[in-house]
C-alpha positions in Angstrom: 0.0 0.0 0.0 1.1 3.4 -0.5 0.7 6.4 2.2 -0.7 9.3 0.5 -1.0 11.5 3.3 -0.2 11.8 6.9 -3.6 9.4 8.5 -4.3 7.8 5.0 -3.2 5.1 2.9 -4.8 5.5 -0.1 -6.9 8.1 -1.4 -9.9 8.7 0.3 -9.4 5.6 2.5 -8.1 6.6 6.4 -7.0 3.7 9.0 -10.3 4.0 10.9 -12.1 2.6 8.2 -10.0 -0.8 8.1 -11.6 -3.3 10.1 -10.6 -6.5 9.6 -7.3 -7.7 8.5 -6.2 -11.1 6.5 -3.0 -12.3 6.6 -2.0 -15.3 4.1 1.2 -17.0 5.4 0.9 -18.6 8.6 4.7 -18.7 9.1 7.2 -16.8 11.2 6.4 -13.9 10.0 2.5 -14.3 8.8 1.3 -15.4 12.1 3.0 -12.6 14.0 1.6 -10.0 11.7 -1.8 -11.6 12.7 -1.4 -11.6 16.7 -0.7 -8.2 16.5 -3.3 -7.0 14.4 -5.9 -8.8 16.4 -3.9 -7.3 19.8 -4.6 -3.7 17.6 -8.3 -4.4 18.0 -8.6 -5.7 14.1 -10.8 -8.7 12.8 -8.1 -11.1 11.6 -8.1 -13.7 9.7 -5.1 -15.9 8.8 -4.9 -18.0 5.9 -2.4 -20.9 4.7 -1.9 -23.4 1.9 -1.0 -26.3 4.6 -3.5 -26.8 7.5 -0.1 -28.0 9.5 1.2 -24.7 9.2 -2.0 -23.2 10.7 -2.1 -25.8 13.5 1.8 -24.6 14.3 1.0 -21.0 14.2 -2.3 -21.6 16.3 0.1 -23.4 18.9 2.4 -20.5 19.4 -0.4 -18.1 19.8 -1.9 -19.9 22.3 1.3 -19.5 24.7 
């Protein structure tokens, strides 16, 4: 995404008007993005090719 202006990151779109989030990639980095954008108050959804990788990611969230 590109930041247009200061509170906005695209035209005529401001962060207050995100509210939910999905993250595809369930590893390091995917389900990390998605624990903190549920902690930020955002419907999250996280999405992966391998159910495995979801049951991993699930497991470290849980601790």
């Amino acid at each position: 995404m590109t930041r247009l202006h200061t509170n906005q990151l695209v035209e005529g779109m401001t962060y207050k008007q995100i509210q939910s989030i999905t993250v595809i990639g369930a590893g390091q980095m995917g389900h990390q993005i998605a624990m903190l954008a549920a902690f930020g108050g955002y419907g999250t959804i996280l999405q992966d090719a391998q159910e495995n990788a979801l049951n991993i990611a699930l497991g470290k969230l849980d601790h």
